[in-house]
N, C-alpha and C positions, 0 to 999 in steps of 0.2 A: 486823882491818883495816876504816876506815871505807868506805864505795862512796861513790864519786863522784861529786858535784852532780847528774852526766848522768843517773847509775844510779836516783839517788835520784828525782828527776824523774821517768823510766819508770815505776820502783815504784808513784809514788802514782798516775798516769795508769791506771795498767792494774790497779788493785786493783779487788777484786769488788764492795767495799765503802766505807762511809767510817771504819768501823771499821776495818779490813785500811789502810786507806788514813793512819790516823794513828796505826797502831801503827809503819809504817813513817818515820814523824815523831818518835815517840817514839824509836824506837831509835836514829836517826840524830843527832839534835839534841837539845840538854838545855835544851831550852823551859821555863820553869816558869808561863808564862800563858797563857793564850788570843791576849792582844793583842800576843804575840811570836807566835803560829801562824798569826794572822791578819797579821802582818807579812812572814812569812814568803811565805803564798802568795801577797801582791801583789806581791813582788820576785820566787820562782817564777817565777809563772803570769802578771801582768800583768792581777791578776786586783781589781776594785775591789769596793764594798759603795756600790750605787748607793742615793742617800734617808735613808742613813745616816752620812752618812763623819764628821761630827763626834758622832755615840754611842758612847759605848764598846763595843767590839766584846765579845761572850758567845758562850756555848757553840754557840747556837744558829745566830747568824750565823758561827761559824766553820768547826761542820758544814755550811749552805749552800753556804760556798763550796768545800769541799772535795768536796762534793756534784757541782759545778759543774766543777771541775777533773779527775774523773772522768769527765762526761761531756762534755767537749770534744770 
């Protein structure tokens, strides 16, 4: 059974990590880019890539924000 939106949500909020934190991405969603994960957490989280918003979003700036989304 998939958890829901809310569940999901809590999960990556309150992971240890940002690893922990998109393996809970991984299992939930069947993402195959970065710049669907990073799509992801700006509908999420409401969450932007200020300096950057017309670069292609990478690994890098997607663990930032997931980074970021932990520690809210």
């Amino acid at each position: 059974m998939k958890a829901s939106r809310e569940a999901i949500k809590t999960l990556i909020e309150i992971a240890p990590n940002v690893d922990e934190a998109d393996k809970v991405i991984n299992e939930n969603y069947g993402f195959k880019s970065i710049r669907e994960k990073v799509a992801f957490l700006k509908g999420m989280f409401d969450v932007q890539i200020v300096g950057h918003e017309t670069a292609e979003p990478d690994e890098t700036t997607y663990f930032a924000m997931l980074e970021t989304v932990i520690h809210l």
